[in-house]
C-alpha positions in Angstrom: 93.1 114.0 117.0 94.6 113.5 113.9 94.9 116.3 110.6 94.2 115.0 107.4 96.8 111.8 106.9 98.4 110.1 103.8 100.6 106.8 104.1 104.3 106.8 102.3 105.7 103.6 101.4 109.8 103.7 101.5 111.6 100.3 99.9 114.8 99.9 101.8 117.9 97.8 100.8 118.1 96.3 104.3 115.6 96.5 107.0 118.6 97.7 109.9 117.4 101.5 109.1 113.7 100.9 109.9 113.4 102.3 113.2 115.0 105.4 112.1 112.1 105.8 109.8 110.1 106.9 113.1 111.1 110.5 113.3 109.1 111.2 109.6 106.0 109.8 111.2 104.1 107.0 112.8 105.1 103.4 111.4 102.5 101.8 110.6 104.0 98.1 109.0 107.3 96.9 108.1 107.3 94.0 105.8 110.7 91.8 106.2 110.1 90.0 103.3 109.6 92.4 100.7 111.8 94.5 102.9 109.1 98.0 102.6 108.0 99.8 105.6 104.7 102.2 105.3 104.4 105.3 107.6 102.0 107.7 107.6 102.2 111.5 108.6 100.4 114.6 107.7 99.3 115.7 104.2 101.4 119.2 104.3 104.5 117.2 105.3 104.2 114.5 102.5 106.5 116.1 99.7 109.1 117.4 102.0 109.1 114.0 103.7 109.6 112.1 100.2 112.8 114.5 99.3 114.6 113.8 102.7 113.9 109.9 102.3 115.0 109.9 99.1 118.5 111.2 100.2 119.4 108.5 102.7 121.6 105.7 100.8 119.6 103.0 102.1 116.3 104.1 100.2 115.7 101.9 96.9 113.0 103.8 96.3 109.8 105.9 97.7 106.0 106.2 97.1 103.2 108.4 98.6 99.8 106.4 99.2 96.9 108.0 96.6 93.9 106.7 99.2 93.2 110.5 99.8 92.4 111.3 97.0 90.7 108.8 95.7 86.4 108.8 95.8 85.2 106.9 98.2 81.5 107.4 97.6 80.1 105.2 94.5 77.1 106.3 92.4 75.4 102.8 92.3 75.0 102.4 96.3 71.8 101.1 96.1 71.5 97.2 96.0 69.6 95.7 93.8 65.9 94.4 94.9 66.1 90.7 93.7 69.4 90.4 95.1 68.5 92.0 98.4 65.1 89.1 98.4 67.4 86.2 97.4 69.6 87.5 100.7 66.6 87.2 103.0 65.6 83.9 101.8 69.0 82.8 102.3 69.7 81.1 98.7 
């Protein structure tokens, strides 16, 4: 359903512009305490989507999420046998 994703995280003065923050993508959270809301559209879109949020006066700042490109497959996968007995035993 979904292209390939990546969240932005925009940190607003005040949270009153939050639902405005729809038409750049799907909002995923918006934290009232640390007053931040994270939305996530596609991966083509991301850098044009930073510039226009960073021209509204009610953006403190903005960051795109690195998640994509980070590895998610480790080299060390395999567990380790005396850990995986102690596991069965239930110690």
């Amino acid at each position: 359903m979904f292209g390939q994703r990546q969240g932005i995280i925009v940190w607003l003065h005040s949270l009153k512009q939050a639902k405005m923050l729809r038409r750049f993508g799907n909002v995923h959270f918006v934290s009232k305490r640390l007053k931040y809301v994270v939305i996530y559209c596609d991966q083509v879109d991301v850098e044009q989507n930073i510039e226009k949020l960073q021209a509204y006066s009610f953006v403190k700042k903005v960051e795109p999420s690195y998640k994509p490109f980070l590895k998610m497959e480790y080299e060390n996968s395999s567990p380790d046998k005396a850990k995986e007995y102690d596991y069965k035993m239930g110690i």
